[in-house]
BANUVO-952862 format. One line per field, with one value per residue: residue in three letters; chain; x, y, z of N, C-alpha, C, CB in turn. Coordinates in steps of 0.05 Angstrom, whole numbers, padded with zeros to 5 digits, always signed. Glycine has a CB too. Layout:
<nodes>
resn: (Ala ...)
chain: (A ...)
n.east: (X ...)
n.north: (Y ...)
n.up: (Z ...)
ca.east: (X ...)
ca.north: (Y ...)
ca.up: (Z ...)
c.east: (X ...)
c.north: (Y ...)
c.up: (Z ...)
cb.east: (X ...)
cb.north: (Y ...)
cb.up: (Z ...)
</nodes>
This chain:
<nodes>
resn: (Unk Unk Unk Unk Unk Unk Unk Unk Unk Unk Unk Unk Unk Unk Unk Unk Unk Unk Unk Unk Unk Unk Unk Unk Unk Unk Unk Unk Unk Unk Unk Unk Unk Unk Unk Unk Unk Unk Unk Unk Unk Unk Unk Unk Unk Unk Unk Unk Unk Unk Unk Unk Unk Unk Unk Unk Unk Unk Unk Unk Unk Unk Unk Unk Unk Unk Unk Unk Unk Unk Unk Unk Unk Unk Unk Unk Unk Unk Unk Unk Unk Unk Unk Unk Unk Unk Unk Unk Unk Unk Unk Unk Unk Unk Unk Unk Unk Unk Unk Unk Unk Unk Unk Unk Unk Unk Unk Unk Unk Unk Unk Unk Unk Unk Unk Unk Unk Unk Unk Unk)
chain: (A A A A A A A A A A A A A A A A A A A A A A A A A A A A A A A A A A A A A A A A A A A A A A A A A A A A A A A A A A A A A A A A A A A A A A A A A A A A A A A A A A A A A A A A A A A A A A A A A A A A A A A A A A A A A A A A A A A A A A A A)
n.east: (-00197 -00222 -00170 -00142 -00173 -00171 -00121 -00104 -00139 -00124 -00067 -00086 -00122 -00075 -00035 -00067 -00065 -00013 -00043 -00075 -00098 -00094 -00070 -00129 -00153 -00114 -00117 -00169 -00157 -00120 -00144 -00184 -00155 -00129 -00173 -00169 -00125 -00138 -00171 -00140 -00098 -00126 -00145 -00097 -00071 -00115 -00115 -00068 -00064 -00110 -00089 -00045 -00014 -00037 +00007 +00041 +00019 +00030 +00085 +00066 +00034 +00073 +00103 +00080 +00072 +00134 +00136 +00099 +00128 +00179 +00162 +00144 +00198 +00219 +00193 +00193 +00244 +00254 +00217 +00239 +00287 +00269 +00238 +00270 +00289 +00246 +00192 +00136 +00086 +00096 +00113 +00078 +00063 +00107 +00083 +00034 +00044 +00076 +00036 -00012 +00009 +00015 -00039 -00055 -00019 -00029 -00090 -00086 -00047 -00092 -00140 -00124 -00139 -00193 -00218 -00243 -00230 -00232 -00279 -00334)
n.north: (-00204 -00181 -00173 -00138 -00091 -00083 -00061 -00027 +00011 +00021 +00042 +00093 +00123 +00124 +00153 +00200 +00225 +00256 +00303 +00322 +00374 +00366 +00347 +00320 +00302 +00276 +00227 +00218 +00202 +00164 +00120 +00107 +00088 +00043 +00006 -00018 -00055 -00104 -00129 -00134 -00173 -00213 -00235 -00245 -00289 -00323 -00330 -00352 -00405 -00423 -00431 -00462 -00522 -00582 -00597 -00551 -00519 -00495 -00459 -00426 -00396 -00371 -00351 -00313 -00273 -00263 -00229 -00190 -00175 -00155 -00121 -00088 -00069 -00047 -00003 +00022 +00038 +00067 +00113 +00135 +00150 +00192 +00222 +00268 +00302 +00318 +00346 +00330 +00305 +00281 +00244 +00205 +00193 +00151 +00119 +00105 +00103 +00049 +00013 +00023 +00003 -00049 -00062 -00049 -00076 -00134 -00128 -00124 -00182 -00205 -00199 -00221 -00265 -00280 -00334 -00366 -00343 -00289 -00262 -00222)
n.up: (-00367 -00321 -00296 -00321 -00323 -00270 -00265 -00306 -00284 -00234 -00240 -00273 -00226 -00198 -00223 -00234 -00176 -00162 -00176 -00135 -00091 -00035 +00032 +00052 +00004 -00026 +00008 -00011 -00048 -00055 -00018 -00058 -00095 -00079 -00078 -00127 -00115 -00088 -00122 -00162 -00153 -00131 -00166 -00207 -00174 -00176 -00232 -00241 -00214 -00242 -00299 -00293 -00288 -00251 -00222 -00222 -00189 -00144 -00155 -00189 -00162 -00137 -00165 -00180 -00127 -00122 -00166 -00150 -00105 -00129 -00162 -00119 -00087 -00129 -00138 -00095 -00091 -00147 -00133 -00081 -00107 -00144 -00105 -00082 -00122 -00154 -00151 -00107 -00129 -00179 -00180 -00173 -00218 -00248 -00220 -00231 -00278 -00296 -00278 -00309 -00357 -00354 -00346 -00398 -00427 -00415 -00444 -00493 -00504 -00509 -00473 -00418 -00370 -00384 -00363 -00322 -00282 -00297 -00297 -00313)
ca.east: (-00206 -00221 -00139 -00121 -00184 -00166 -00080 -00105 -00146 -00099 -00056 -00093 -00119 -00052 -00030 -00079 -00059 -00002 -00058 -00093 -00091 -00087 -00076 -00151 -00158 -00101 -00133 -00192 -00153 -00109 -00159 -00201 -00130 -00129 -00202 -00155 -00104 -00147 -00181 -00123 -00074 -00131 -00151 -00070 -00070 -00127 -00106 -00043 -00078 -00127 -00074 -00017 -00022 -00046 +00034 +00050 +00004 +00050 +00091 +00052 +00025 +00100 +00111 +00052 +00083 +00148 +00127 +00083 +00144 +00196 +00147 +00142 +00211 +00228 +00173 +00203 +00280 +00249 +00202 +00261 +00311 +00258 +00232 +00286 +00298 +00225 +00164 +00124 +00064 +00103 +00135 +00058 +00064 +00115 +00073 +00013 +00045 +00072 +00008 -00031 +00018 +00005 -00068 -00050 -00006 -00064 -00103 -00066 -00040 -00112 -00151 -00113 -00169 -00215 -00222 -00256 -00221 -00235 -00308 -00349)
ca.north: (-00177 -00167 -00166 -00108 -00078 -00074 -00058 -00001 +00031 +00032 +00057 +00116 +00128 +00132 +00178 +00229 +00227 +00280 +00329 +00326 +00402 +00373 +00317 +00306 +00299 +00255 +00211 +00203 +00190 +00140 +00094 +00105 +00065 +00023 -00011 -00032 -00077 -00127 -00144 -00139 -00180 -00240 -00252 -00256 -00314 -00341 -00337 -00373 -00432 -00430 -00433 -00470 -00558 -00582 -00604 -00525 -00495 -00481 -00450 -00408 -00374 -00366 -00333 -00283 -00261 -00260 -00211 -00176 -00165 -00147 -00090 -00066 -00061 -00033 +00024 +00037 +00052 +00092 +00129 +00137 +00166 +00203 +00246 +00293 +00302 +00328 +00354 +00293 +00304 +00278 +00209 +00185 +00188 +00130 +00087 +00102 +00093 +00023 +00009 +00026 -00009 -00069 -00060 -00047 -00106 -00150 -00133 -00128 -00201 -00224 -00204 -00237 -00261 -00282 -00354 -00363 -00316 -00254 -00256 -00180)
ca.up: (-00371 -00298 -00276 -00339 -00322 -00246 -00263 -00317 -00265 -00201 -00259 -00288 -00205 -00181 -00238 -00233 -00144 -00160 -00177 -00111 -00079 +00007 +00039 +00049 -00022 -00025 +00023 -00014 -00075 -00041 -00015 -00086 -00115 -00062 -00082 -00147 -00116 -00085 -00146 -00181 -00136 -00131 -00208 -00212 -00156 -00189 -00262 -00236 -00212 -00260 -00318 -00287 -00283 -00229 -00210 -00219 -00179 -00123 -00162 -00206 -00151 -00118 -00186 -00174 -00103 -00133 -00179 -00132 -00089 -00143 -00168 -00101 -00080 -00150 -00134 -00079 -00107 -00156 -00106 -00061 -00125 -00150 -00079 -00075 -00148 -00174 -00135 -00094 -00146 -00202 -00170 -00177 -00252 -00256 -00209 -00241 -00315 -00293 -00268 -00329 -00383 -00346 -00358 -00430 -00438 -00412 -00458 -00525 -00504 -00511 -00452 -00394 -00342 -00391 -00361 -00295 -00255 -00311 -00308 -00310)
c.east: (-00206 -00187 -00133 -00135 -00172 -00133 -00087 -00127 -00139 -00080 -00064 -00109 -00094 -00030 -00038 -00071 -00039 -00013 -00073 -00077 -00078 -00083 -00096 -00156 -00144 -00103 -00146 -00182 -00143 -00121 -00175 -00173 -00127 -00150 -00192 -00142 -00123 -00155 -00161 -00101 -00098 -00146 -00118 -00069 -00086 -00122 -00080 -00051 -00095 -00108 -00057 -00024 -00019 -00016 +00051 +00038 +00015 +00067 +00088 +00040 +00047 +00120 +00098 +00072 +00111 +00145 +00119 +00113 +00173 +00180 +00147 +00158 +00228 +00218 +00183 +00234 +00264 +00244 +00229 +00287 +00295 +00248 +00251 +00287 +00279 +00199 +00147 +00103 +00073 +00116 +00112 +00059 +00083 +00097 +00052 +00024 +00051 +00051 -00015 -00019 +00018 -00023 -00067 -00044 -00023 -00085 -00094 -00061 -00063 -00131 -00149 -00142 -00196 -00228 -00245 -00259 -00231 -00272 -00314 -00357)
c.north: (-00162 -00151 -00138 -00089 -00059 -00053 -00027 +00017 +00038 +00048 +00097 +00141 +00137 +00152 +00202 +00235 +00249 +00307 +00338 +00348 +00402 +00349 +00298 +00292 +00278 +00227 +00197 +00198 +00170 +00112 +00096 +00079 +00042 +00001 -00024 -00058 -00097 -00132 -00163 -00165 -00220 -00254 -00255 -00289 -00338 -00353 -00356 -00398 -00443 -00449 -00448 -00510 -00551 -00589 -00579 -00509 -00473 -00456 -00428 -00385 -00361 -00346 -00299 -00262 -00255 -00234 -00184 -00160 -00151 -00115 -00067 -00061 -00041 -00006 +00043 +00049 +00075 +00113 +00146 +00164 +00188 +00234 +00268 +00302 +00320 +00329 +00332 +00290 +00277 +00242 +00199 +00183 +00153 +00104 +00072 +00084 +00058 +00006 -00005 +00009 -00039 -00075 -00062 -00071 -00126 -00159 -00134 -00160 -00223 -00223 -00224 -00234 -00264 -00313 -00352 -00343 -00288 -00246 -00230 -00175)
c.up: (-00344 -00279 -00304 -00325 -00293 -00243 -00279 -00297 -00246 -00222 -00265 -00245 -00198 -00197 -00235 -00199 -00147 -00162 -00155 -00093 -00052 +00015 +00044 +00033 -00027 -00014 +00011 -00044 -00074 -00039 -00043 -00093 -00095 -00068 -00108 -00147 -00100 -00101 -00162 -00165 -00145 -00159 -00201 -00190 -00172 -00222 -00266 -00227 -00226 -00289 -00322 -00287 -00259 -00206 -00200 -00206 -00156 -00130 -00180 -00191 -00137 -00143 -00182 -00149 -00112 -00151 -00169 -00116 -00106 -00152 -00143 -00089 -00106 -00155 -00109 -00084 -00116 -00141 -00100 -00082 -00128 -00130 -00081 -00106 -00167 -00150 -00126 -00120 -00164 -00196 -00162 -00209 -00260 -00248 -00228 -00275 -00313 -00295 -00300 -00355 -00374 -00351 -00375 -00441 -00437 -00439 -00491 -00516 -00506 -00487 -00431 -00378 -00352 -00387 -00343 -00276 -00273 -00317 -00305 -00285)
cb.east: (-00234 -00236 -00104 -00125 -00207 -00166 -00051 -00115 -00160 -00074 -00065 -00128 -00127 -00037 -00035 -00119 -00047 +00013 -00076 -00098 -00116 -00116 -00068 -00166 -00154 -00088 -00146 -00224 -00140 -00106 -00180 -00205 -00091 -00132 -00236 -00140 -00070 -00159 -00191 -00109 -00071 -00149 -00166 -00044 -00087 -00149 -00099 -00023 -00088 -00141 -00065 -00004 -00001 -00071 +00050 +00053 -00021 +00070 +00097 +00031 +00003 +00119 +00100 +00006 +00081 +00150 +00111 +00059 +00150 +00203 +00112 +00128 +00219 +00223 +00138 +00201 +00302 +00232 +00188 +00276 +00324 +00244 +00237 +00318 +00300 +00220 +00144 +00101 +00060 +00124 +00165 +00029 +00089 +00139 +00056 -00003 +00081 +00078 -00003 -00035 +00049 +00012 -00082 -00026 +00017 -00085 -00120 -00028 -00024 -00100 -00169 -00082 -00172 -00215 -00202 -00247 -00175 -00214 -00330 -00384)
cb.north: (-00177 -00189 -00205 -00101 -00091 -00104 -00091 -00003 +00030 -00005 +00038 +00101 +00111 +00105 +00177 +00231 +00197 +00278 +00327 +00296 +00419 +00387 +00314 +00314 +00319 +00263 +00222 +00218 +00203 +00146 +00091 +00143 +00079 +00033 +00009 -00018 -00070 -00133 -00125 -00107 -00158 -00244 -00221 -00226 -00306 -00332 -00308 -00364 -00434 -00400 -00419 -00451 -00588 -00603 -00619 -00514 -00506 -00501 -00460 -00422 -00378 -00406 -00347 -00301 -00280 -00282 -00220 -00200 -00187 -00170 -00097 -00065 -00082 -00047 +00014 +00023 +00029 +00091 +00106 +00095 +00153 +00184 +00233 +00287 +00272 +00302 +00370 +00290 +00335 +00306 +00206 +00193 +00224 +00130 +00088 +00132 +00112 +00019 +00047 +00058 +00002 -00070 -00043 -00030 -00117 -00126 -00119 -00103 -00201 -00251 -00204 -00223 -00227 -00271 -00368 -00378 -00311 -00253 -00271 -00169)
cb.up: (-00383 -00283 -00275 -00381 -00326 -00228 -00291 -00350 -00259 -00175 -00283 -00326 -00194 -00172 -00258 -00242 -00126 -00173 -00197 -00093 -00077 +00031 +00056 +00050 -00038 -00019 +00037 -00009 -00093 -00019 +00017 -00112 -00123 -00038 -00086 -00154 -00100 -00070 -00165 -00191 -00089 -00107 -00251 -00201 -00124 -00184 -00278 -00214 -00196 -00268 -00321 -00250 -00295 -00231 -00230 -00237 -00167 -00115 -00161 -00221 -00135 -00107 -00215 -00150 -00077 -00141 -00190 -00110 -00068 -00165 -00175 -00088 -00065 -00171 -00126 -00057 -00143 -00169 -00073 -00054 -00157 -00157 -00045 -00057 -00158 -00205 -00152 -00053 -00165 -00213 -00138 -00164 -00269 -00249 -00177 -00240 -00337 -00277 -00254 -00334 -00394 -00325 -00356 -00438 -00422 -00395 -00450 -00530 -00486 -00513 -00458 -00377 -00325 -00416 -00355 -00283 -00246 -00351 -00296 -00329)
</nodes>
């Protein structure tokens, strides 16, 4: 529960960030989404060790980072296509939507993170 909870709120955070009027604002919306991905990053570490035999653990978490790093060079293409193409506002909408359907998925699949690692 705790990893959707954390993924649909850096999600729906980093969506609404194209609405912010100044860069101050942006700032303080920034680090607000920022207080998302550590949560979210170490229930995934842990739900991978938690989940995985004790022979897979290595790898379960080499999946996580894997993941971790595919998302974030795939954010950046977009990003990157996206900047010139459509007003900066609007090239937080994909991150965020990613973001948030990962949260979604989570939980439709049964509240991911409801072992050890997903406590309240």
């Amino acid at each position: 529960m705790r990893l959707a909870c954390s993924a649909a709120g850096l999600g729906l955070v980093l969506a609404a960030t194209g609405l912010a009027p100044g860069v101050w604002t942006l700032t303080a919306v920034m680090t607000g989404a920022g207080l998302f991905i550590a949560p979210a990053l170490t229930t995934a570490y842990l739900l991978a060790e938690e989940t995985a035999d004790p022979g897979a653990r290595t790898q379960a978490g080499a999946w996580v980072n894997t993941a971790v790093n595919a998302g974030s060079s795939s954010g950046s293409l977009v990003a990157g296509v996206l900047i010139g193409r459509v007003p900066v506002g609007v090239c937080f909408v994909p991150a965020g939507g990613v973001a948030l359907a990962a949260g979604v998925t989570c939980l439709a699949v049964g509240g991911a993170g409801a072992g050890a690692a997903g406590g309240t």
